[in-house]
MARKE-974676 format. One record per residue (C-alpha): x, y negated, z; residue in one letter. Coordinates in steps of 0.001 Angstrom, whole numbers, plus 524288, in hexadecimal, padded with zeros to 5 digits. Example, Ala and Ser with C-alpha at 12.3 -4.5 7.8 and 13.67 -1.06 7.14 Angstrom:
<rs>
8300C8119481E78A
835668042481BE4S
</rs>
This chain:
<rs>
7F0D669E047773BX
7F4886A5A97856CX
7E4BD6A6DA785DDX
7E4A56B1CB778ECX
7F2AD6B5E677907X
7F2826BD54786A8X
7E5446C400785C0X
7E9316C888778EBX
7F5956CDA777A95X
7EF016D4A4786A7X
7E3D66D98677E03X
7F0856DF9B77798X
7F6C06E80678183X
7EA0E6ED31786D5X
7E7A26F02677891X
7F3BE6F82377ABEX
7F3B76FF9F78553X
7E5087030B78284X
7E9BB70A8D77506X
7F4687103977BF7X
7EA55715C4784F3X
7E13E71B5677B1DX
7EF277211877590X
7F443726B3781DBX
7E37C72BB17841EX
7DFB07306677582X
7ED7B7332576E14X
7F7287388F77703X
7F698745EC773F1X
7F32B742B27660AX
800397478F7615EX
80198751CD76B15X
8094775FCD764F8X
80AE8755257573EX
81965759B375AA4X
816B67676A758FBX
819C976CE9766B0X
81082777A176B1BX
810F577DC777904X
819E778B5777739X
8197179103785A0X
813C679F48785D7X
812DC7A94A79042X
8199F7B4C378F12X
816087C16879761X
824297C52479F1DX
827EF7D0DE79C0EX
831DA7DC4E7A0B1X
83ABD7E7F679C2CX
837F57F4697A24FX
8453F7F6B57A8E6X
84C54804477AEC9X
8518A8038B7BD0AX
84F5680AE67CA8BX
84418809317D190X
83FF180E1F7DFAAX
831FF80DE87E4A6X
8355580CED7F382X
829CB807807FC06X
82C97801AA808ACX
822168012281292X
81F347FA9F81FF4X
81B90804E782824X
818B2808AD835DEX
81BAB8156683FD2X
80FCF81AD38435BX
80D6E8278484E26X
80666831D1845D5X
7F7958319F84AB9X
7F40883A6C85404X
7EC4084738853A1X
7DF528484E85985X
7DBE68569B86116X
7CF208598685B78X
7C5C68627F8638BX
7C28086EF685D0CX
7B7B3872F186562X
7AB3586D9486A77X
7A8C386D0A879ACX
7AEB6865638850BX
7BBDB8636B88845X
7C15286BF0893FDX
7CDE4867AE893D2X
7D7EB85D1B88EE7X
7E580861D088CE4X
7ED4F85671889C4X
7EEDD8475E88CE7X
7F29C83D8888634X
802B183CE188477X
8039484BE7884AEX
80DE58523787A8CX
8053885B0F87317X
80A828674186803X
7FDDE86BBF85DEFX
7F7EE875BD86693X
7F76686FD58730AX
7EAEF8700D87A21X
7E35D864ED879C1X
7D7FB8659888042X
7CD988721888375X
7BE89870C387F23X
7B44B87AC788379X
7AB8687DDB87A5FX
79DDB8852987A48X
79E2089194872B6X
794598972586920X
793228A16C86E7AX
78A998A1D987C7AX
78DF58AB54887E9X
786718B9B888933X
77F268B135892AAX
77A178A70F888E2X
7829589C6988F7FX
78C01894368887AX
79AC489819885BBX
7A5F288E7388668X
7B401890D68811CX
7C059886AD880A9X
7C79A8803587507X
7D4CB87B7D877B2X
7D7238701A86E60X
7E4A286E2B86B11X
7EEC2863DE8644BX
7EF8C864A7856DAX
7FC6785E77856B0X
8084A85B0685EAFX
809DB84EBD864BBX
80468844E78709EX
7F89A8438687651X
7F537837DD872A4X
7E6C8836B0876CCX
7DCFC83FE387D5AX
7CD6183E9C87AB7X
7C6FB847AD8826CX
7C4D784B9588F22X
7C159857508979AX
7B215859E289678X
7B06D850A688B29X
7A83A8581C87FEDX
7AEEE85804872EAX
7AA2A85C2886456X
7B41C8634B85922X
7BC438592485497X
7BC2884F6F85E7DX
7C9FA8488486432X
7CF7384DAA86EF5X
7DC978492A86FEDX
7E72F8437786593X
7F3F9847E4863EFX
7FEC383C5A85E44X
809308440E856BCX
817DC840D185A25X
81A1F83B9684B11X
8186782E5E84501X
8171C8281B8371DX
81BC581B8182E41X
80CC68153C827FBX
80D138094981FB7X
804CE8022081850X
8090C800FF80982X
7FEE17F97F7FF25X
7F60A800087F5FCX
7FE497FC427EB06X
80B18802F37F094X
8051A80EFC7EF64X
807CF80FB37E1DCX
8161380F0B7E4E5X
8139581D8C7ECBFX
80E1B825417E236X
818A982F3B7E1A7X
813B2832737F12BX
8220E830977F793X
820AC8390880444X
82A378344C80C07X
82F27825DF80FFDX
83A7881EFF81657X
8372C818EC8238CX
83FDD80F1982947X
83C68809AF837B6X
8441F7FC4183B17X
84CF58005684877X
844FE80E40848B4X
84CC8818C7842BBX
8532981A298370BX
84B3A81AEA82A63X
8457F828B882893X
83CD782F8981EC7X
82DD5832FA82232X
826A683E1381B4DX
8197983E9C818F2X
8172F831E5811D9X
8082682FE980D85X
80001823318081CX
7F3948229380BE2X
7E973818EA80D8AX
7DB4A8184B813A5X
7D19E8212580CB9X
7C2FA81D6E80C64X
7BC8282269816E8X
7C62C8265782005X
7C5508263682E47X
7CB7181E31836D7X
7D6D5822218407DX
7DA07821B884DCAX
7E02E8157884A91X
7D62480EA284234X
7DCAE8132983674X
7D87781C0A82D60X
7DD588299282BCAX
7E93F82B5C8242FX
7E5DC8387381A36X
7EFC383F8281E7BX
7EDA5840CA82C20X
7F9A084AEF82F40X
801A683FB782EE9X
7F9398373B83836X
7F5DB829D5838B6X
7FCB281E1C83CC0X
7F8EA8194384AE5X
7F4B680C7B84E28X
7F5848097583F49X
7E9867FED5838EBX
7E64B804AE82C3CX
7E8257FA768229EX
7DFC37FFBC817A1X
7EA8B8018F80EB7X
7F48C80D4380A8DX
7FE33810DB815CDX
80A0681AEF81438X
80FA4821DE81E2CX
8183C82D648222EX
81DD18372582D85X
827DF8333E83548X
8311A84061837ABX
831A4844E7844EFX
840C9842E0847DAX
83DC583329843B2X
83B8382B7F85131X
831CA8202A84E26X
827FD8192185554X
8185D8147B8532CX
817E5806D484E59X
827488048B848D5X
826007FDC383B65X
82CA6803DC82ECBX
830F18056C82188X
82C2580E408193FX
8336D810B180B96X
82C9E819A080393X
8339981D3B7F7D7X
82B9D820D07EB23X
8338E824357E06AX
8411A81CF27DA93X
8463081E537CABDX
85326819C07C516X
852BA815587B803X
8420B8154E7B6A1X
83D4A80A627AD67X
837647FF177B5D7X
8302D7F4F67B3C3X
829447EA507BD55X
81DBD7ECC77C3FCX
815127E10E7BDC8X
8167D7E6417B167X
810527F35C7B47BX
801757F3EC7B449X
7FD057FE197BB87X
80313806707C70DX
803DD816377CB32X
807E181D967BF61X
8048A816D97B199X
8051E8088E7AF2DX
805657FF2D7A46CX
80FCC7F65C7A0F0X
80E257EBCB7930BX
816D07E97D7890BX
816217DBB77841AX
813957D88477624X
81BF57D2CF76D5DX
812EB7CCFF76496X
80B7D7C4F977308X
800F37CD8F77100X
7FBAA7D47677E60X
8041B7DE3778415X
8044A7ECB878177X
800B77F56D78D59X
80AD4801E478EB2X
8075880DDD7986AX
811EC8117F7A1FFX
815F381BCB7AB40X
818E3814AC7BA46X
8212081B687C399X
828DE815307CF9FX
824A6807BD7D2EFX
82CF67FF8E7DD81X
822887F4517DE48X
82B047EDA67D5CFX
82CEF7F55D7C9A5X
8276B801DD7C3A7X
82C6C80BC67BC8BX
8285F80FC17AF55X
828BC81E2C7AD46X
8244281DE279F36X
81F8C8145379494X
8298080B8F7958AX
8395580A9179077X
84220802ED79753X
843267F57379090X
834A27F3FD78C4CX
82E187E75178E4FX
823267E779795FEX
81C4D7D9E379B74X
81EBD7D8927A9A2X
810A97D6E77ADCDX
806167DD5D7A89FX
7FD0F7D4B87A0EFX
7F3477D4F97AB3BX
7FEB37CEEC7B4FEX
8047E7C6457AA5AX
7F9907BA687AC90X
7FAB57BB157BD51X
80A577BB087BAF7X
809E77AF227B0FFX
800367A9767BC71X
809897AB727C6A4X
813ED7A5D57BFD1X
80D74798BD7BB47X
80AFB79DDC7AD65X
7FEE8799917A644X
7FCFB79D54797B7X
</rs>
């Protein structure tokens, strides 16, 4: 009896297990949502309310003193240099003699034999000696270097990015400068952005020329490709080449302007568009609006907007790359 009873009742739970396989394998998810749950989760664009405070567009730069460039003493005159006034280290005031060139005149002797007369070639500007480039006999042509003068005056350059120069449309021209241990903070006058234009030469210094020369160049400085700002140190402020700096340029401030965050904005300068979102889930409704100060946090809306609109916080564009950075699928 043992022989058919055991196989059999074996045959039995294999039998089993097998059809609980093929359940588990065919008809597990059979039933699935039978109990009426569907998945509910949705992704909703964040929005914001355009708010009133105070708002201050105050750039603060890293900076560096710089001497103002120095002036090169251009001959005048054609011929061959008689005689060198100056040396290097020499206080100089605009008008001081430089250096003397004889020149051939067009006009020969009763004779027929050549004329000479003398051009004394003076400093343009006051300052130091810093270099002289000639020497007595040497033959020069109009134009070329014979000395340079380094002006007694120094700027504050930095290096802002292209971006930030949308924060200085309103052309502030002045800035606050404030030198760690150096004096204490003072205004400088003068204040320009400029960056590299196509085609200019290079400096002294392997830089190109700032456009407005007047102010000179810094010394010594790399050019970095990108915009720089800078402005004149006043005369009755003591300061060294090379200390480092702040500089705070201040473009505009508003009490009680309309404000709303910067992601929400699209567009910079001027105009820009905010959206509205829609109430039905549709896609959002683009609205026009007038910019004024931005802080590189917030901007100011100057028309197009009331205070307590709803606007979405990103602009539909950003809304995807935010979701992304948060860990949001849809």
């Amino acid at each position: 009896m043992r022989r058919w009873v055991f196989p059999v009742l074996r045959l039995v739970v294999f039998a089993a297990i097998a059809a609980a396989l093929v359940k588990l394998a065919f008809f597990s998810g059979a039933t699935a949502g039978a109990d009426g749950v569907r998945p509910t989760g949705v992704v909703s664009e964040p929005t914001t309310t355009v708010a009133s405070g105070s708002i201050r567009n105050d750039l603060t730069v890293d900076a560096t003193v710089f001497a103002d460039a120095a002036a090169p003493v251009r001959a005048t005159a054609a011929g061959e240099v008689t005689k060198v006034a100056v040396a290097p280290g020499a206080a100089v005031d605009a008008g001081t003699p430089v250096a003397v060139v004889k020149q051939q005149l067009a006009t020969p002797a009763a004779d027929g034999s050549p004329r000479y007369g003398t051009v004394t070639i003076t400093a343009g500007a006051a300052g130091t000696v810093s270099a002289v480039d000639v020497l007595v006999g040497q033959q020069v042509a109009v134009g070329d270097v014979l000395a340079q003068v380094a002006p007694p005056t120094f700027n504050v350059t930095g290096s802002i990015a292209a971006v930030q120069q949308y924060r200085l449309l309103t052309k502030p021209t002045e800035a606050k400068v404030t030198i760690a241990g150096g004096p204490a903070p003072f205004t400088c006058t003068g204040l320009s952005v400029s960056a590299p234009l196509a085609g200019a030469s290079a400096g002294s210094d392997g830089s190109a020329q700032a456009p407005a020369p007047s102010a000179g160049s810094p010394s010594g400085a790399g050019s970095t490709g990108g915009p720089t700002v800078r402005c004149a140190v006043p005369a009755d402020v003591t300061v060294f080449a090379g200390l480092a700096a702040k500089l705070t340029i201040s473009a505009g401030s508003a009490d009680d302007a309309l404000l709303v965050p910067a992601t929400a904005v699209e567009g910079a300068g001027a105009a820009g568009t905010v959206y509205r979102p829609a109430a039905d889930g549709s896609a959002p409704t683009a609205v026009k609006v007038q910019l004024g100060i931005f802080d590189g946090q917030q901007v100011q809306i100057v028309s197009g907007l009331k205070k307590g609109d709803e606007i979405l916080q990103f602009v539909p564009s950003k809304v995807d790359e935010q979701a992304a950075a948060n860990g949001i699928s849809g």
